[in-house]
C-alpha positions, 0 to 999 in steps of 0.5 A, spaced: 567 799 436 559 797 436 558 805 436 562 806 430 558 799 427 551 803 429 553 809 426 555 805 420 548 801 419 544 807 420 548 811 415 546 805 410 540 805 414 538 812 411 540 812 405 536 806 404 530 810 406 532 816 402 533 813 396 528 806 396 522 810 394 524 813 387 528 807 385 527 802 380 529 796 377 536 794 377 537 800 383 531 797 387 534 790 387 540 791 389 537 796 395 533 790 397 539 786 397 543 791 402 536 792 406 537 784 407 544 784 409 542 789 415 536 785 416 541 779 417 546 784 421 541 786 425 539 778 427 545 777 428 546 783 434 540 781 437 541 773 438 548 775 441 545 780 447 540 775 448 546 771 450 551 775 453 545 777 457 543 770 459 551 770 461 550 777 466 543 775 469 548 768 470 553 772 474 548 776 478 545 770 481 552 768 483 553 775 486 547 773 490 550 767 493 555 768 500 562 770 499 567 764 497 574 764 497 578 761 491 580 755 495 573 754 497 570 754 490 575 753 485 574 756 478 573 749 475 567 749 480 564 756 480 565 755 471 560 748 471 556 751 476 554 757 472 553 752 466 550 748 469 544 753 472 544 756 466 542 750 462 537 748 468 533 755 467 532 754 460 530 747 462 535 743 459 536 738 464 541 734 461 545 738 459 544 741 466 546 735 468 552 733 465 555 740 468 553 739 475 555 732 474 562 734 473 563 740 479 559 734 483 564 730 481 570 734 483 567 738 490 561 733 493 561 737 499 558 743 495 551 742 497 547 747 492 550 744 486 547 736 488 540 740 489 541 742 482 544 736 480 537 731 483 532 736 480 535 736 474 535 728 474 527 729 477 526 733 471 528 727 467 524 721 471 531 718 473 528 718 480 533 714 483 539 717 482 535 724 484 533 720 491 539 718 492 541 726 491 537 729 495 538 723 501 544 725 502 542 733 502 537 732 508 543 728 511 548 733 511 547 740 509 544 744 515 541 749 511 534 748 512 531 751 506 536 746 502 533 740 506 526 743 506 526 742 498 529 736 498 525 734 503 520 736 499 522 733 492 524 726 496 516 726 497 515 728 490 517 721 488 514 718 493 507 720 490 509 719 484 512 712 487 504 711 490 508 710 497 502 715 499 504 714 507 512 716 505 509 721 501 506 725 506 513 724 511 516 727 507 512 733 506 510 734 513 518 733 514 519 740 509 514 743 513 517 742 519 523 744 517 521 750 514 514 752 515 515 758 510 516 753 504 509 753 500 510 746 495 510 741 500 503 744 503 500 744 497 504 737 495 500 735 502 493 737 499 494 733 492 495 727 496 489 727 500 485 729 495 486 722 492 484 725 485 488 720 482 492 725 477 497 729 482 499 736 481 506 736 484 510 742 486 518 739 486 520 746 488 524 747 481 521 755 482 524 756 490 531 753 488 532 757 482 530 764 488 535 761 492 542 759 490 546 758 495 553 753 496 
């Protein structure tokens, strides 16, 4: 079907060519109102793809993820958290959250999607809501690279909070935990540079690379 629809086009398209050059008149005009429709047509296809494309690179990353059996991630939950990474990537954090809200809601011991549910409250300055997430990754989860970036966002807030000391806790526990994780070493040097205006790395990159659940 979508070949016979370019077939179709490019026929018109041809014809377009073909004839648009000799025109005039009454002919011209009514050439350009075809060329017009094709453009439209054409836009058309092109944000579709751009879409259906944004869903295939969705569902890739969930390819990535460790197996999961039905019973362990429902449809209801794998269906928010597609969404609701989807619109965190194109930093749409609200209704990112609005997503993640629901699967966290329904299956809250689902730790990947609470990461993503706190960054995206630390993306929209609800810094409270997002601690208490993150607070309960570190607590629970025995990914160390899920609790280095919470760890790592936790003392994200802190600085923003100018609790310097508890800041630097919490980096130094990112560290410790996953000495490989960037951010929070970089996030140690903007702190103790005291510059006044810090550059905070909340690991929003490093999540969006590695999506477990």
């Amino acid at each position: 079907m979508i070949r016979q629809l370019f077939a179709t086009m490019n026929d018109v398209l041809d014809d377009l060519i073909l004839r648009f050059p000799t025109s005039s008149g009454d002919e011209k005009k009514m050439l350009q109102q075809q060329w017009d429709m094709l453009k439209t047509l054409s836009d058309d296809i092109i944000e579709s793809w751009l879409q259906f494309e944004d869903k295939m690179g969705m569902f890739r990353d969930l390819q990535q993820q460790p197996a999961v059996t039905e019973a362990k991630a429902p449809q209801k939950l794998v269906g928010s958290f597609i969404k609701g990474q989807g619109y965190f990537k194109l930093q749409m954090f609200k209704q990112a959250s609005e997503q993640l809200e629901e699967a966290v809601a329904e299956y809250p011991e689902f730790t990947c999607v609470r990461l993503f549910l706190g960054m995206s409250r630390m993306h929209m300055r609800q810094w409270n809501e997002a601690q208490r997430h993150f607070q309960l990754i570190v607590s629970t989860s025995e990914e160390t690279r899920l609790q280095a970036i919470a760890y790592n966002a936790l003392g994200c807030i802190q600085a923003i909070y100018a609790h310097i000391d508890q800041a630097q806790h919490y980096f130094l526990k990112a560290l410790e935990v996953d000495p490989s994780f960037t951010d929070p070493q970089l996030n140690l040097e903007s702190i103790q540079q005291g510059s006044g205006q810090l550059q905070l790395q909340f690991g929003s990159a490093e999540l969006q690379s590695l999506v477990q659940v």
